[in-house]
VMD Tcl script that draws the C-alpha trace (Angstrom):
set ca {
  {207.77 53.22 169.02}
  {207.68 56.92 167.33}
  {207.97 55.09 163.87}
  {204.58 53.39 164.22}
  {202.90 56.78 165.93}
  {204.07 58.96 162.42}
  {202.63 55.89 160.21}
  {199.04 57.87 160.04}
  {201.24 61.67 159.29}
  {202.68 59.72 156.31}
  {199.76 58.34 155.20}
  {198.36 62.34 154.81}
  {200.72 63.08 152.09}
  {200.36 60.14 149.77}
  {199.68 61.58 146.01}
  {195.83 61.78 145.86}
  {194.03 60.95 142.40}
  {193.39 64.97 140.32}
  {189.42 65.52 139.96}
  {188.94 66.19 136.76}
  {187.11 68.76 134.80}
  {186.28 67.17 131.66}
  {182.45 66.85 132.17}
  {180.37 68.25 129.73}
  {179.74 72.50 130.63}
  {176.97 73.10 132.39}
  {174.14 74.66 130.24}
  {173.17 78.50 131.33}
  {171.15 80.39 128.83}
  {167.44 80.50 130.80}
  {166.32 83.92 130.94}
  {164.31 84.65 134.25}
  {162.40 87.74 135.50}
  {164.43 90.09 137.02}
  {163.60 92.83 139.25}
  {162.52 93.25 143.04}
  {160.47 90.74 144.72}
  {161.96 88.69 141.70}
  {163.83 86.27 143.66}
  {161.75 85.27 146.33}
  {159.16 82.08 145.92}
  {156.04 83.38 147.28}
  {154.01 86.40 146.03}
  {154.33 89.85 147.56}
  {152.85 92.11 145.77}
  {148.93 92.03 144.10}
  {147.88 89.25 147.08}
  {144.36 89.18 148.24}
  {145.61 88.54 151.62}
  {148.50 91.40 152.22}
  {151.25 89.48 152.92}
  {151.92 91.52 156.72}
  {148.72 90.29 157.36}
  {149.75 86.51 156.92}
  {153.32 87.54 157.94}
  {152.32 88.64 161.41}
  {149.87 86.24 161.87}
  {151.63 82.89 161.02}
  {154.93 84.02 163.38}
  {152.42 85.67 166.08}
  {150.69 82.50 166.47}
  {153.84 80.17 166.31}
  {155.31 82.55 169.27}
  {152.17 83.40 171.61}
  {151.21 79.69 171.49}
  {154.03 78.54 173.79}
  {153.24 81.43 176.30}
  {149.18 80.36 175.84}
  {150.31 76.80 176.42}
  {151.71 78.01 180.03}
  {149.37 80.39 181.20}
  {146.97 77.62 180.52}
  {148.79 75.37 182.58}
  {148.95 77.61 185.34}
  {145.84 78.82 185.42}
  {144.81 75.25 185.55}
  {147.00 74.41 188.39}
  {145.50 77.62 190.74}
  {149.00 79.71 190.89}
  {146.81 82.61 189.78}
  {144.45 82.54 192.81}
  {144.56 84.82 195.75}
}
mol new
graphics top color blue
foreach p $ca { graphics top sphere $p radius 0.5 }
foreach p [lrange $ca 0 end-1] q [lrange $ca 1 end] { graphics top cylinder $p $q radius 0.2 }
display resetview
């Protein structure tokens, strides 16, 4: 009975085939701006928008419109009568 339960603990230390590493080398000689602000895809800097403006604004609208959304609904249903 304990012979066929270790069957799948044997089966975990059979050799496994090597990976190997004789693919062709990876080619790294592009030369990109470095710097600040470098990294990130999106402008920061020299916007016609300031980018706090559309900061603020995209994340205050995706978070206030969930609380609109209920006050709505409330307001619709009469909880905020007297």
């Amino acid at each position: 009975m304990f012979r066929f339960a270790a069957a799948p603990a044997r089966a975990a230390f059979r050799p496994v085939a090597k990976r190997s590493f004789q693919t062709s080398r990876v080619v790294r000689g592009a030369h990109f701006e470095e710097g600040v602000y470098s990294n990130l895809p999106f402008k920061v800097h020299n916007r016609k928008i300031p980018f706090a403006i559309v900061f603020f604004g995209f994340f205050g609208l995706g978070f206030s419109l969930p609380l609109v959304a209920v006050w709505w609904q409330l307001k619709k249903s009469g909880a905020f009568k007297n």
